[in-house]
N, C-alpha and C positions, 0 to 999 in steps of 0.2 A: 445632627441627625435626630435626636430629639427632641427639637423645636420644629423638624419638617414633619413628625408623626406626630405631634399635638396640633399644627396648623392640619393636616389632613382627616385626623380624627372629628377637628371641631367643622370641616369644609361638610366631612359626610354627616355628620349630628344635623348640621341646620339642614340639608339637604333634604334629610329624611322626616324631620320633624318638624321644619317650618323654622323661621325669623319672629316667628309671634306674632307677623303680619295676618290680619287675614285676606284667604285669597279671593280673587276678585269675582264677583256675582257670576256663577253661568247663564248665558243667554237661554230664555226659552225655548225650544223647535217647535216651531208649529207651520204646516205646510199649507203653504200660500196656494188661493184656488190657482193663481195664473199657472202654478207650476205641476206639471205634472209628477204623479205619484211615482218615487221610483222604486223600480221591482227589483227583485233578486229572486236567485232559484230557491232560496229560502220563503221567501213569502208570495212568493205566484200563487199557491194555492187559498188561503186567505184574501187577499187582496185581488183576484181576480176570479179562480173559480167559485169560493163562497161569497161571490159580491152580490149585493143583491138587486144593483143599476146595472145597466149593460158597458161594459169596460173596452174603452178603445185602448190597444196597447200597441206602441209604437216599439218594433224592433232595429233598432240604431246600432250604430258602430262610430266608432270617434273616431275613426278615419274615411266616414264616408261623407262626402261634401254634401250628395242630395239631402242626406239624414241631419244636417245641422242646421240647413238649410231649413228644412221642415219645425224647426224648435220654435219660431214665431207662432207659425200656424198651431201647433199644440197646443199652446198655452192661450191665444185666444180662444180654442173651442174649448178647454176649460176651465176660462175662465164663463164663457159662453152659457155653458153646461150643465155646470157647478150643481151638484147637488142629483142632477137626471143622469148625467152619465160618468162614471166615474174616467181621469184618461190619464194612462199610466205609461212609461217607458222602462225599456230592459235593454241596457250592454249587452250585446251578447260577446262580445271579447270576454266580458267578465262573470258570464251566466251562462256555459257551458251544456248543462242541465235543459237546461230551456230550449235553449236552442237544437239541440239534439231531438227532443222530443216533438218541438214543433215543425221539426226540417228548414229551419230557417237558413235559407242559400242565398238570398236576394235581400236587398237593400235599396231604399227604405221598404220596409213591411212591416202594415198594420194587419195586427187581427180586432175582429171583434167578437166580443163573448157578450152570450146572455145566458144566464142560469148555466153559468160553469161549460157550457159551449160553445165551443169557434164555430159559428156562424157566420165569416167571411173573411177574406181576405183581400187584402191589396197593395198591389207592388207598386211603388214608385213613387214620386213625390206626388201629392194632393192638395189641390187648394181649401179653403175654408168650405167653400160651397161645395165643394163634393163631398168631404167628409160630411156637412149635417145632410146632404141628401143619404147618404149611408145612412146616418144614424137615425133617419127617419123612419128608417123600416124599422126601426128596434125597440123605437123611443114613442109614445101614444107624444100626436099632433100637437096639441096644446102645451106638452110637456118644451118642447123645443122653441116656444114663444117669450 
């Protein structure tokens, strides 16, 4: 009995204080342009209404096939972008918030903000050429080259 409560006392000590190993480097995060920004109801208004490029923001669901569907095309136009137009996605399974406030019922939907305003919408899957024709109206000509 008392060698199983010195073996448990010494299992939680290293537990809690380490082997004297040190632990192994954490990786940097730093977001990749291919990939778009991801939102939450926590930072939609930062990262989208105080943006100061016009923000495609893709509203997904991970059970919706068009929406996953769509993930290539995303990350081409920001990688495309990068820099002129910020392009973001939000769960709404997991951003309640948002969803609520934006009336999101339809999958996939993009909006687009400029200066903290939705400015457009659109339902359904999009190829590459339609989103930069969109983003053309928001985006000065040269900026898109």
């Amino acid at each position: 009995m008392k060698a199983a409560f010195f073996l448990l006392l010494m299992v939680l000590t290293i537990a809690l204080t380490g082997c004297g190993q040190s632990p192994p480097p954490v990786p940097t995060l730093s977001r990749s342009s291919l990939e778009p920004l991801h939102l939450t109801d926590t930072n939609f208004q930062a990262e989208v209404l105080e943006s100061e490029v016009p923000v495609l923001v893709d509203m997904w669901a991970p059970w919706c096939q068009p929406c996953i569907a769509m993930k290539p095309t995303l990350r081409q136009i920001a990688s495309d972008l990068t820099g002129k137009v910020k392009v973001a996605e939000l769960n709404i399974d997991d951003n309640p918030f948002i969803r609520q406030k934006y009336d999101i019922d339809k999958y996939p939907l993009l909006l687009v903000f400029v200066d903290g305003n939705e400015v457009q919408r659109l339902v359904g899957a999009k190829s590459r050429e339609e989103l930069l024709a969109v983003l053309s109206d928001h985006v000065a000509e040269e900026k898109l080259r």
